[in-house]
C-alpha positions as CSV (number, residue, x, y, z in Angstrom):
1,X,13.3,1.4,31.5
2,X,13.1,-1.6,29.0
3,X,11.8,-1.0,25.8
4,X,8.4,-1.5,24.4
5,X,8.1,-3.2,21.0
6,X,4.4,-2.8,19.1
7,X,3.6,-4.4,15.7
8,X,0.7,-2.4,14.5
9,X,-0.4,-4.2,11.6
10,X,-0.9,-7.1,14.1
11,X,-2.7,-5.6,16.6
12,X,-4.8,-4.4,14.1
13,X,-4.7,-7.1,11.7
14,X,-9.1,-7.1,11.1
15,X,-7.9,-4.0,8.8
16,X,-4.1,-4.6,7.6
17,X,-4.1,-7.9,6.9
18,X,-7.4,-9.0,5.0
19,X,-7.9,-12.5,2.9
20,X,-7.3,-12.5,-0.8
21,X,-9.9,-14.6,-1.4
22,X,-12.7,-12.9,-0.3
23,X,-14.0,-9.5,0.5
24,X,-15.3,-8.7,3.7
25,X,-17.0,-5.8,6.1
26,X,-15.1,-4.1,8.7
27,X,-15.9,-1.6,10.9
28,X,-13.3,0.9,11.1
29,X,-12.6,2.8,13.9
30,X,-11.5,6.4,14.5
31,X,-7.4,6.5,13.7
32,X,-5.4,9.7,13.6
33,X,-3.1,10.0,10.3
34,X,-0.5,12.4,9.0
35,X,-2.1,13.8,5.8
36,X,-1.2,15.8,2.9
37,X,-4.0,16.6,-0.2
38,X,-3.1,16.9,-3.6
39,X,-4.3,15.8,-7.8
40,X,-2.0,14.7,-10.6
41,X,-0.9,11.2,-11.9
42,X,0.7,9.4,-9.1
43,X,3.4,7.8,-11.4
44,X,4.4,11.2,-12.9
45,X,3.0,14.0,-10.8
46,X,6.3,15.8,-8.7
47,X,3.2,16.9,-6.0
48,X,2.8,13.0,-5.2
49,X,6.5,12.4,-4.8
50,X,7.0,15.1,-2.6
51,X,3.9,14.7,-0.8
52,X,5.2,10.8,0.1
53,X,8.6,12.1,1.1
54,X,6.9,14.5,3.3
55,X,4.8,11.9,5.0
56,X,7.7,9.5,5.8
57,X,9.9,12.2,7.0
58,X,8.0,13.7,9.8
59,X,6.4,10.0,10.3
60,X,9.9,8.4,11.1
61,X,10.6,11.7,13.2
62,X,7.8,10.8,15.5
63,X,8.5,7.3,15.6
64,X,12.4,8.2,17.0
65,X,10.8,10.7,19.3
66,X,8.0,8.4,20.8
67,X,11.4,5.5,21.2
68,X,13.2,8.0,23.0
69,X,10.7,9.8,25.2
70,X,8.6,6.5,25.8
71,X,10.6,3.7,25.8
72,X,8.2,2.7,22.9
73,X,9.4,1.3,19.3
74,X,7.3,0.5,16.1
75,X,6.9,0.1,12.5
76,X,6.0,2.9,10.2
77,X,2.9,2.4,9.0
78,X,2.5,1.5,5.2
79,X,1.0,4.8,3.0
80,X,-2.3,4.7,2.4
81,X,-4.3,6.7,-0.3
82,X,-7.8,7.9,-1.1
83,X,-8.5,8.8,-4.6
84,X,-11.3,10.3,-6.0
85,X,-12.1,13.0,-9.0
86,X,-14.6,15.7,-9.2
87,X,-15.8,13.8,-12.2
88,X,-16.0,10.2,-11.4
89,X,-16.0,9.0,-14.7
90,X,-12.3,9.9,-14.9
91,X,-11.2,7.9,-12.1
92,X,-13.1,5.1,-13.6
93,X,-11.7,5.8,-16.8
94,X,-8.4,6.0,-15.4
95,X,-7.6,9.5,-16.7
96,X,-4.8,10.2,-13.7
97,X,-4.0,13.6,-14.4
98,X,-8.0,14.2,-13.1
99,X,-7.2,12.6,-10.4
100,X,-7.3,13.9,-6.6
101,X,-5.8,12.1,-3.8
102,X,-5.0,12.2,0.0
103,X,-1.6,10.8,0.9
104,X,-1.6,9.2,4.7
105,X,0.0,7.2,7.0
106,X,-1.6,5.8,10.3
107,X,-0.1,7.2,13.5
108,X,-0.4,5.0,16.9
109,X,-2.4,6.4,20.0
110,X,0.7,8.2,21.5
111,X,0.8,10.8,18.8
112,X,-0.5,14.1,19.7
113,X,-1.0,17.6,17.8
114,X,1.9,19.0,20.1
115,X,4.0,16.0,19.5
116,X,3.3,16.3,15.2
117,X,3.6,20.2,15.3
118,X,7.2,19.6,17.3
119,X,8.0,16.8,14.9
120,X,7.2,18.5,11.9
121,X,8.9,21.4,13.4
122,X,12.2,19.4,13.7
123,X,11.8,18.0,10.4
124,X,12.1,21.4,8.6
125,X,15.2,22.4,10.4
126,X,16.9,19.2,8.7
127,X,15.4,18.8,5.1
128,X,13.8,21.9,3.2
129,X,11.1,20.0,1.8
130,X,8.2,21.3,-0.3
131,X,5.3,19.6,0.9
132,X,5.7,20.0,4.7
133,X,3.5,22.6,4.8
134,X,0.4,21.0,3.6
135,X,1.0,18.3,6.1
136,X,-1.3,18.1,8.7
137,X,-2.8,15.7,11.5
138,X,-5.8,14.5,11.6
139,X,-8.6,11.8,13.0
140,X,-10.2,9.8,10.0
141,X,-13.5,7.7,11.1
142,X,-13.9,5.2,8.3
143,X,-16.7,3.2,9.6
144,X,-17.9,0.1,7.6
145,X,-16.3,-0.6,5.0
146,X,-16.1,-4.0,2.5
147,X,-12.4,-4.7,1.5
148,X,-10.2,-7.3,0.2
149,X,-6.2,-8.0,-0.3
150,X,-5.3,-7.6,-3.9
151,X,-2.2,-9.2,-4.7
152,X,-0.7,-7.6,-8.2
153,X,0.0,-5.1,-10.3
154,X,-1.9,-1.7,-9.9
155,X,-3.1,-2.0,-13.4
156,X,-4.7,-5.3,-12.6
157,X,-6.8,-3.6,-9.7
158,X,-10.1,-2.7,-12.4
159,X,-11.6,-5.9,-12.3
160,X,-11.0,-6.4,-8.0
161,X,-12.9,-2.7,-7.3
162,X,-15.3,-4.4,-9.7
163,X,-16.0,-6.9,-8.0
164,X,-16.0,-4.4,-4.3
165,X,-18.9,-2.8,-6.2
166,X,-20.5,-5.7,-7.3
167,X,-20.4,-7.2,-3.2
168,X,-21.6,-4.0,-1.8
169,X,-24.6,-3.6,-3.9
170,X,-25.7,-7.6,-3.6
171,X,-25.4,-7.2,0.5
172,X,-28.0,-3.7,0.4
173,X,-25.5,-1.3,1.2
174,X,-24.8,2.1,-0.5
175,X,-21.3,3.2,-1.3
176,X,-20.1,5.6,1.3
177,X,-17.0,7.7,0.9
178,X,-13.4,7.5,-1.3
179,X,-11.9,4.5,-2.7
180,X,-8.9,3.6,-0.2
181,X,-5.9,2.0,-0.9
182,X,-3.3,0.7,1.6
183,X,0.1,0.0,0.0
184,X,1.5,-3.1,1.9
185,X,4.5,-3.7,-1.5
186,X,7.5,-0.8,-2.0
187,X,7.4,-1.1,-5.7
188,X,10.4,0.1,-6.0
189,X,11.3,-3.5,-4.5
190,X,8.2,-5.5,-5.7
191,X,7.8,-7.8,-8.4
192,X,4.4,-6.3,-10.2
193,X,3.1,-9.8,-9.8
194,X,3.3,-10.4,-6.3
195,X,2.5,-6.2,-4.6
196,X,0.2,-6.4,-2.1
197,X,-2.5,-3.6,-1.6
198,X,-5.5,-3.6,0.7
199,X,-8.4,-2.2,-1.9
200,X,-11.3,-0.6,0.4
201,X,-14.4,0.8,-0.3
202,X,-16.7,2.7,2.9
203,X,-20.2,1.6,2.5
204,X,-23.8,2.7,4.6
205,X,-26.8,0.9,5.2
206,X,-29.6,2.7,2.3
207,X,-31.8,4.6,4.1
């Protein structure tokens, strides 16, 4: 049986792979993703860091299970995050340790909750890691959303979710839903300068 190559991003490229010039609306389907929930700084916060290791772990598990059971080979899918705080001021204020966040990464159509729970279950036998409990699988129905690329340094993002806001409210709609970030850059790798991160916003028509 010869093997089956998908590039995800590509085939959906409406929602991975957005101008950097200018923000648009997309209506974002139903996806399944491997999440974990947790709050803290991101750049500091051990809950984060363990929650990412987490992710990728049981992510590239599937991935080697879905090449080998179904002839079928793909890319991880960048993590993505939505960030929010109980009191929005913080997040806007940029007081991380306030923040709360859910960790992600998109999973293609072959994934199931017995392949993830058999996964995951694998995944604990070879690495005792923390946050592989809180992990779970789960459909996430977006909907319309306005988004844009931002290429830069996370610091640099204020004045780009600015503008989001600023789009969203001149075209009628109502914000709908957490501030999403897809994470297209390792910055481990990255120049700050040149990280790539699709900035998204959910929106709804006012009633």
């Amino acid at each position: 049986m010869s093997e089956i190559r998908l590039d995800l991003k590509k085939q959906l490229k409406d929602l991975y792979n957005p101008s950097s010039k200018e923000i648009v609306v997309v209506d974002v389907p139903k996806i399944n993703f491997l999440m974990i929930d947790g709050m803290g700084n991101p750049n500091t916060a051990r809950e984060y860091k363990e929650a990412i290791e987490a992710l990728y772990s049981v992510s590239y598990t599937i991935k080697f299970m879905i090449k080998k059971e179904k002839a079928i080979d793909y890319t991880v899918m960048p993590i993505e995050g939505l960030w929010w705080a109980d009191d929005m001021t913080k997040f806007r204020t940029g007081e991380k340790a306030a923040w709360k966040w859910t960790s992600m990464i998109m999973q293609p159509e072959y994934v199931t909750t017995d392949l993830f729970k058999k996964a995951l279950d694998q995944t604990q036998k070879k690495k005792n890691l923390p946050s592989l409990s809180k992990l779970r699988f789960q459909a996430f129905h977006e909907g319309l959303s306005a988004q844009i690329m931002h290429i830069g340094s996370f610091s640099s993002e204020g004045p780009i979710i600015e503008r989001i806001h600023a789009f969203i409210k001149e075209k009628g709609y109502d914000l709908n839903g957490k501030h999403h970030e897809i994470y297209l850059s390792d910055p481990r790798k990255a120049a700050p300068e040149k990280m790539k991160t699709i900035l998204r916003q959910p929106i709804k028509n006012p009633l």
